[in-house]
TIVO-2410 file (N, C-alpha, C; in nm, 3 decimals):
# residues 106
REC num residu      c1      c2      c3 atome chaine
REC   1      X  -2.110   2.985   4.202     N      A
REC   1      X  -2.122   2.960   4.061    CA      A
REC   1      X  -2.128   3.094   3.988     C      A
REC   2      X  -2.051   3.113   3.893     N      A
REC   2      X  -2.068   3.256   3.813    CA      A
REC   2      X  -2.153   3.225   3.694     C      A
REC   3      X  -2.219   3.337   3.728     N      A
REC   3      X  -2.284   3.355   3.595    CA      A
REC   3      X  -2.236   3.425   3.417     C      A
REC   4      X  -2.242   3.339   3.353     N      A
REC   4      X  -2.224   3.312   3.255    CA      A
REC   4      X  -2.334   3.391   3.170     C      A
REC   5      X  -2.310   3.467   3.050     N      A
REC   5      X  -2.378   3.492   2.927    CA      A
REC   5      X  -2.441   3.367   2.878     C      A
REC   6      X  -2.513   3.393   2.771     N      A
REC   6      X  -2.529   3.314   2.700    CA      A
REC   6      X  -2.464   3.316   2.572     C      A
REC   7      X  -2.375   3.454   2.543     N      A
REC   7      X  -2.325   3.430   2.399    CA      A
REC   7      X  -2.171   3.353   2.444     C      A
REC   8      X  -2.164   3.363   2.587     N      A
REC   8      X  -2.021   3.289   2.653    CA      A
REC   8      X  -2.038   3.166   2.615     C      A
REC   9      X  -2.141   3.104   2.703     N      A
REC   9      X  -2.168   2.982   2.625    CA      A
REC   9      X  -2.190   2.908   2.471     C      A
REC  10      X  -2.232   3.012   2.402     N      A
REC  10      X  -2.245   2.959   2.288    CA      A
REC  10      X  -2.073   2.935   2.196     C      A
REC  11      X  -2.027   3.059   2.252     N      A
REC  11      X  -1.893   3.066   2.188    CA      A
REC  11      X  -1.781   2.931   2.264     C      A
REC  12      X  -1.829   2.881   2.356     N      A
REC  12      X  -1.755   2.781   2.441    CA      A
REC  12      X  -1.806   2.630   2.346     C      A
REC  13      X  -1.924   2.669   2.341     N      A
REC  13      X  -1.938   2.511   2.271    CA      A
REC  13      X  -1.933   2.511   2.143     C      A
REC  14      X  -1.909   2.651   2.030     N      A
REC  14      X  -1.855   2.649   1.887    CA      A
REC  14      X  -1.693   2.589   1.918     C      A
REC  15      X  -1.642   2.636   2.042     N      A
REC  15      X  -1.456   2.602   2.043    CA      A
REC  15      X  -1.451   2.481   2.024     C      A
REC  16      X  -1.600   2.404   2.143     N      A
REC  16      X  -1.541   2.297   2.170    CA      A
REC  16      X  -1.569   2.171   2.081     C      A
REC  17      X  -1.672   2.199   2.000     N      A
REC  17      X  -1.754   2.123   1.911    CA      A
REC  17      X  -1.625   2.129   1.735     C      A
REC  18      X  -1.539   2.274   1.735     N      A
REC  18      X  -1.443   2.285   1.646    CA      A
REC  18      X  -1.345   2.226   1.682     C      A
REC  19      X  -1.273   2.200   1.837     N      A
REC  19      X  -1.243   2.111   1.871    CA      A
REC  19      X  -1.182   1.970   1.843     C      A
REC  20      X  -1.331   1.908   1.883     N      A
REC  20      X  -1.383   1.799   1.849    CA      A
REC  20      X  -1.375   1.744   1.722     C      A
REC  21      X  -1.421   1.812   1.586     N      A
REC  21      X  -1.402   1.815   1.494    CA      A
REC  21      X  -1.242   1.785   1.460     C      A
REC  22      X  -1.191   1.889   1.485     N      A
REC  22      X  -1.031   1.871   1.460    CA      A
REC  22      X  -0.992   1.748   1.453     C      A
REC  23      X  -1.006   1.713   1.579     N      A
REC  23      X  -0.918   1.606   1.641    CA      A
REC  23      X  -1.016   1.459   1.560     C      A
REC  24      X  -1.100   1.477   1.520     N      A
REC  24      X  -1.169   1.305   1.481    CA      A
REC  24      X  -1.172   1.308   1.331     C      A
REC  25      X  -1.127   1.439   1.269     N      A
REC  25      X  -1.111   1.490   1.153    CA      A
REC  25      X  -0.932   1.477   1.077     C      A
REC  26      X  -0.919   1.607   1.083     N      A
REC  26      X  -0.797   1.641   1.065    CA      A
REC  26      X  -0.695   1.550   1.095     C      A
REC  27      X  -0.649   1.512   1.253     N      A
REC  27      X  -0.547   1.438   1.265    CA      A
REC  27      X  -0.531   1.305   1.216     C      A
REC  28      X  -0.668   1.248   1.205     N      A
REC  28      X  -0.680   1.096   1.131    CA      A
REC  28      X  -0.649   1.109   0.985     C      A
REC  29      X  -0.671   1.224   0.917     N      A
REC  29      X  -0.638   1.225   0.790    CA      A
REC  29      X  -0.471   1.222   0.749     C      A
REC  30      X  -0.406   1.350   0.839     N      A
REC  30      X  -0.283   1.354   0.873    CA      A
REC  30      X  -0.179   1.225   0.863     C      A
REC  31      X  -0.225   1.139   0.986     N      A
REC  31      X  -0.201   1.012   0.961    CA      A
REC  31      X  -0.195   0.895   0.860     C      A
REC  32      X  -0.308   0.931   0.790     N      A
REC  32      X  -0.346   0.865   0.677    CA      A
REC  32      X  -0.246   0.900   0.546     C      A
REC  33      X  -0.234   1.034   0.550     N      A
REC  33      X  -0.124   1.043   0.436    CA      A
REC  33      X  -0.001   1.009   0.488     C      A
REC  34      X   0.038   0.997   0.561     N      A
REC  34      X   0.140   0.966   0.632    CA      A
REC  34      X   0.215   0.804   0.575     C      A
REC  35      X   0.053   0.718   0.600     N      A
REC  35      X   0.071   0.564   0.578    CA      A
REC  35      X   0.046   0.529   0.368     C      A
REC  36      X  -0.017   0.688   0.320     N      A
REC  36      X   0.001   0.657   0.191    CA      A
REC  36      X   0.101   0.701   0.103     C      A
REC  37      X   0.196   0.794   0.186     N      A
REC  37      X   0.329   0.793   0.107    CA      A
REC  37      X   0.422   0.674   0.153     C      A
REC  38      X   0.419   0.627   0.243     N      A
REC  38      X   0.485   0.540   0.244    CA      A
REC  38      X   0.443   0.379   0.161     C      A
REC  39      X   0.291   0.395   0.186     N      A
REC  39      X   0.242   0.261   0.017    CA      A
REC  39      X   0.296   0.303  -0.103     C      A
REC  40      X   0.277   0.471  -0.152     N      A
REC  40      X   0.332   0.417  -0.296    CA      A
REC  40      X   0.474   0.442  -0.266     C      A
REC  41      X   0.556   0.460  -0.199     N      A
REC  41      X   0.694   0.473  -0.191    CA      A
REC  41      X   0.740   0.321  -0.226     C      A
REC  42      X   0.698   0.218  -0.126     N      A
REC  42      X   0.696   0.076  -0.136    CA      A
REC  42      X   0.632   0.014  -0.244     C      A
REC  43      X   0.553   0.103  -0.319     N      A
REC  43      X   0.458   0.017  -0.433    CA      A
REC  43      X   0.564   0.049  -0.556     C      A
REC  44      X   0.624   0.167  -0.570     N      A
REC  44      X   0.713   0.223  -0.642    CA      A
REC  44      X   0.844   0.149  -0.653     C      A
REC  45      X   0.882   0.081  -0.498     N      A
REC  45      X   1.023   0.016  -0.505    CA      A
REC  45      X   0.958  -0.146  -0.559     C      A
REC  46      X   0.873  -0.165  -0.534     N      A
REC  46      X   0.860  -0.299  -0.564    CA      A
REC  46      X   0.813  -0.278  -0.742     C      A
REC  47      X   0.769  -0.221  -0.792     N      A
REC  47      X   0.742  -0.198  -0.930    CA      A
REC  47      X   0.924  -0.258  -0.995     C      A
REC  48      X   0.962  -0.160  -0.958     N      A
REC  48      X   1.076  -0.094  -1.028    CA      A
REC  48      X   1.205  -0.260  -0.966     C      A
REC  49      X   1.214  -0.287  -0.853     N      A
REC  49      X   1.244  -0.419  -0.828    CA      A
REC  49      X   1.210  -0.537  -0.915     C      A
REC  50      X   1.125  -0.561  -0.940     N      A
REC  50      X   1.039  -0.693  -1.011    CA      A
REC  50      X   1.071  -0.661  -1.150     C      A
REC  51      X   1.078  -0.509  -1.226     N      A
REC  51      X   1.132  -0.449  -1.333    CA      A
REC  51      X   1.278  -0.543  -1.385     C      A
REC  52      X   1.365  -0.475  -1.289     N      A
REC  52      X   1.468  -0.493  -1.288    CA      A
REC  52      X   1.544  -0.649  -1.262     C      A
REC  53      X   1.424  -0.762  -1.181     N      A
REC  53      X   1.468  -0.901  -1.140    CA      A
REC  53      X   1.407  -0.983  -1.291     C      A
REC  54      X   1.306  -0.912  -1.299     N      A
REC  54      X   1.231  -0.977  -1.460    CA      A
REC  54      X   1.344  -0.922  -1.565     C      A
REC  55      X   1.428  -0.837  -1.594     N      A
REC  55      X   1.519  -0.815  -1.711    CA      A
REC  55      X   1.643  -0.932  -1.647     C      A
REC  56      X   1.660  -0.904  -1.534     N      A
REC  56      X   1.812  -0.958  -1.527    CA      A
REC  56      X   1.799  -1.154  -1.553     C      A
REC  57      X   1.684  -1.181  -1.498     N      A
REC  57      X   1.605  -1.323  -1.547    CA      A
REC  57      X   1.624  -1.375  -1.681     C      A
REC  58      X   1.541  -1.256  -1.767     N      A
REC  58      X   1.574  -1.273  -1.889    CA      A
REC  58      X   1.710  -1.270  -1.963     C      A
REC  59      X   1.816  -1.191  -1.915     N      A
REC  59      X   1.900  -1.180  -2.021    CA      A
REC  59      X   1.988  -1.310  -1.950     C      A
REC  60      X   1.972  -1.371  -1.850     N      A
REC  60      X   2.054  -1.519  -1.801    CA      A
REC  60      X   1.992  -1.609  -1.864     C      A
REC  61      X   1.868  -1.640  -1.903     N      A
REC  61      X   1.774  -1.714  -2.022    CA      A
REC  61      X   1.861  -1.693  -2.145     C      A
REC  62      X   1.848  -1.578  -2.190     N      A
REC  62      X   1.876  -1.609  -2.323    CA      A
REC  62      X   2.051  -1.595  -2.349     C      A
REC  63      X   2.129  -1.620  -2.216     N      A
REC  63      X   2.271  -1.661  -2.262    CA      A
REC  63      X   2.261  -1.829  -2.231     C      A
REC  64      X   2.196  -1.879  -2.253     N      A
REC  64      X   2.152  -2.039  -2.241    CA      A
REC  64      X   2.187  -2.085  -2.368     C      A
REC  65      X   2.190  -2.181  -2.376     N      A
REC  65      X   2.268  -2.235  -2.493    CA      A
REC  65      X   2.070  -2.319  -2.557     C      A
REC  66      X   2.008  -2.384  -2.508     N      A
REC  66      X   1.846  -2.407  -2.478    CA      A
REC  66      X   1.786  -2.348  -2.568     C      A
REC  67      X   1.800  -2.194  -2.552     N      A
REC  67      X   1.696  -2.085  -2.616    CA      A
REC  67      X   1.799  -2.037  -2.746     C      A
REC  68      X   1.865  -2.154  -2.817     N      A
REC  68      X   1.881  -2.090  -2.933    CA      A
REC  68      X   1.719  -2.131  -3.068     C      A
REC  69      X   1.777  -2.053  -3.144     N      A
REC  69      X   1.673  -2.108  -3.272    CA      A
REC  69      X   1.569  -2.104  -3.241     C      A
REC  70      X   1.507  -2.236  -3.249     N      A
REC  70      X   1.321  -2.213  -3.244    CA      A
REC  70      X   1.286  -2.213  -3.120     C      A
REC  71      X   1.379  -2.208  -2.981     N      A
REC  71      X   1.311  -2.189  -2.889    CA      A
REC  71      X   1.297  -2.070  -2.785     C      A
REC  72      X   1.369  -1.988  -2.886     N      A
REC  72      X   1.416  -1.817  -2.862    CA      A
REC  72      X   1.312  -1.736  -2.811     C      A
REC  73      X   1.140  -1.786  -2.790     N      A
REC  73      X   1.085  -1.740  -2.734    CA      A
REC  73      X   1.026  -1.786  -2.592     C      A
REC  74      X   1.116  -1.911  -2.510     N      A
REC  74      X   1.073  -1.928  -2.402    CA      A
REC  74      X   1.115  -1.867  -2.295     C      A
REC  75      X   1.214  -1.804  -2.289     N      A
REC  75      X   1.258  -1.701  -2.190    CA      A
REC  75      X   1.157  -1.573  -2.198     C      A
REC  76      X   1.064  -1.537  -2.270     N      A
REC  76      X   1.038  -1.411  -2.213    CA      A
REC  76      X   0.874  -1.488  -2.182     C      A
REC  77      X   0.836  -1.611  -2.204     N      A
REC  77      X   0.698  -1.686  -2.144    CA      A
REC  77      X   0.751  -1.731  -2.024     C      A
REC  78      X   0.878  -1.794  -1.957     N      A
REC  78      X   0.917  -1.788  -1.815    CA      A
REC  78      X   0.930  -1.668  -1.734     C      A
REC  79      X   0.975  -1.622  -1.807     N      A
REC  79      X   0.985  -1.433  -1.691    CA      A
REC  79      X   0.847  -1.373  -1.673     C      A
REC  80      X   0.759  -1.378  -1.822     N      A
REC  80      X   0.626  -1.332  -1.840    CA      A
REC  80      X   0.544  -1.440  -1.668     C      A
REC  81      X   0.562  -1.541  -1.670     N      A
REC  81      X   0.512  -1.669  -1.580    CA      A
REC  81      X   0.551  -1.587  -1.435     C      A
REC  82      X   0.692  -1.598  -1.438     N      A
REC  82      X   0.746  -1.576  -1.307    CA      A
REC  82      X   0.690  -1.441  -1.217     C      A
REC  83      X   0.664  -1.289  -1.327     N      A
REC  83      X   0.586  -1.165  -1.282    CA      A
REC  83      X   0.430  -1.205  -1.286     C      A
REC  84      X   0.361  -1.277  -1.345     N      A
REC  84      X   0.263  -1.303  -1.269    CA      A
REC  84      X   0.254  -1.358  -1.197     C      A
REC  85      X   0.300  -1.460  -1.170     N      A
REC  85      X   0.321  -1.508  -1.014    CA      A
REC  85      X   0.342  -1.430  -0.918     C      A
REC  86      X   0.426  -1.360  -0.931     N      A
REC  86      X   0.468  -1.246  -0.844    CA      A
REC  86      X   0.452  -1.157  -0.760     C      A
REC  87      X   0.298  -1.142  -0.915     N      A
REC  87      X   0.240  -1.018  -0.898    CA      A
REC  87      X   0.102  -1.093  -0.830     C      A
REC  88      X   0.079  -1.212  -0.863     N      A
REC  88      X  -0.053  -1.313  -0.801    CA      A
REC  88      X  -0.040  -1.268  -0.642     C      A
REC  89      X   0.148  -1.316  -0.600     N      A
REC  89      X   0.163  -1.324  -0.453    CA      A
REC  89      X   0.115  -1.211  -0.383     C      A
REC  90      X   0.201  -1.084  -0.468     N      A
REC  90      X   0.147  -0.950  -0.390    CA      A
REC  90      X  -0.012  -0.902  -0.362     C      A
REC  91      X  -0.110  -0.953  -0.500     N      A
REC  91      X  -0.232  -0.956  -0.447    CA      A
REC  91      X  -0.338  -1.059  -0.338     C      A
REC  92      X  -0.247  -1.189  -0.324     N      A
REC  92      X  -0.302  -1.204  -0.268    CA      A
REC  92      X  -0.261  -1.196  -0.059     C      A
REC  93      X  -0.116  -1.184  -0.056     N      A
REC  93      X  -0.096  -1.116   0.088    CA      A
REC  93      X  -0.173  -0.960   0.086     C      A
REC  94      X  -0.186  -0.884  -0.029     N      A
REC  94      X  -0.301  -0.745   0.029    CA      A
REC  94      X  -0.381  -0.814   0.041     C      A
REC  95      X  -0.491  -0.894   0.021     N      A
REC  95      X  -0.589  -0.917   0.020    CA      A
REC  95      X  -0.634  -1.002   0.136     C      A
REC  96      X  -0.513  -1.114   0.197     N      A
REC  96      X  -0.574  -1.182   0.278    CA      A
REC  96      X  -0.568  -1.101   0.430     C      A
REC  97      X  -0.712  -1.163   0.516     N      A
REC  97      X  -0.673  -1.112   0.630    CA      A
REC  97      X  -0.604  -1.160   0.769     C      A
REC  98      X  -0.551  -1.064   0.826     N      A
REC  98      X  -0.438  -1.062   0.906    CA      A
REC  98      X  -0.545  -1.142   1.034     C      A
REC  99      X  -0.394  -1.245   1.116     N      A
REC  99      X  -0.462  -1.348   1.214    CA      A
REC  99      X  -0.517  -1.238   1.338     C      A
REC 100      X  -0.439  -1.115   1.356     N      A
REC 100      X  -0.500  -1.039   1.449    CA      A
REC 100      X  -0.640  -0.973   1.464     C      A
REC 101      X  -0.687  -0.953   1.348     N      A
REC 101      X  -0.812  -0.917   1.350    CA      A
REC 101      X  -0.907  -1.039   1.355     C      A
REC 102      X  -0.887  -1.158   1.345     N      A
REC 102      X  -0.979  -1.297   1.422    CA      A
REC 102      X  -1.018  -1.255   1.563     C      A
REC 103      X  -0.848  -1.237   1.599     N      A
REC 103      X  -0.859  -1.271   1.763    CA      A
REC 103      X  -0.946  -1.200   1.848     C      A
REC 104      X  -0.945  -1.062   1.828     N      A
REC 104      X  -1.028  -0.962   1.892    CA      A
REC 104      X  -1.139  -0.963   1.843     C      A
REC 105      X  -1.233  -1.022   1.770     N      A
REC 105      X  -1.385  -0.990   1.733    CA      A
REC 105      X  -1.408  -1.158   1.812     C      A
REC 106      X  -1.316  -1.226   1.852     N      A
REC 106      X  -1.374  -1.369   1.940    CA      A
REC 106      X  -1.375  -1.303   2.065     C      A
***
């Protein structure tokens, strides 16, 4: 067995304790941005999607023969209807939880 300092040791368990740190630190964060550019990348396409399905909605509404005259404002209370709905669905698939996390806490 060799003998060892004690400032050897101390400097062995600052490495290994910085280490340690690193790795339960740093790389989980790493990861983490990883999975949040890709949310708003997807939060961004779906914005800008629903944008674009709510105009094209509307302007097929109001080439309707229906929404002339006094009823010229029900196309934008159906599209208004249809993005909250929409937007209901998207909060509530974030919100509900996934069947995999049941299975493993049984």
């Amino acid at each position: 067995m060799a003998d060892t300092s004690p400032k050897d040791t101390i400097d062995e368990l600052k490495a290994m304790v910085t280490d340690y740190a690193k790795q339960q630190t740093v790389e989980p964060l790493k990861r983490l941005g990883d999975w949040v550019k890709f949310g708003l990348a997807g939060a961004l396409f779906l914005a800008m999607g629903g944008f674009l399905l709510g105009l094209g909605v509307l302007r097929l509404f109001q080439t309707m023969d229906w929404t002339d005259n006094n009823w010229s404002f029900l196309p934008y209370l159906i599209v208004f209807a249809m993005l909250i709905a929409g937007a209901g669905g998207c909060f509530w698939a974030m919100t509900k939880r996934p069947d995999w996390l049941d299975e493993e806490s049984a």
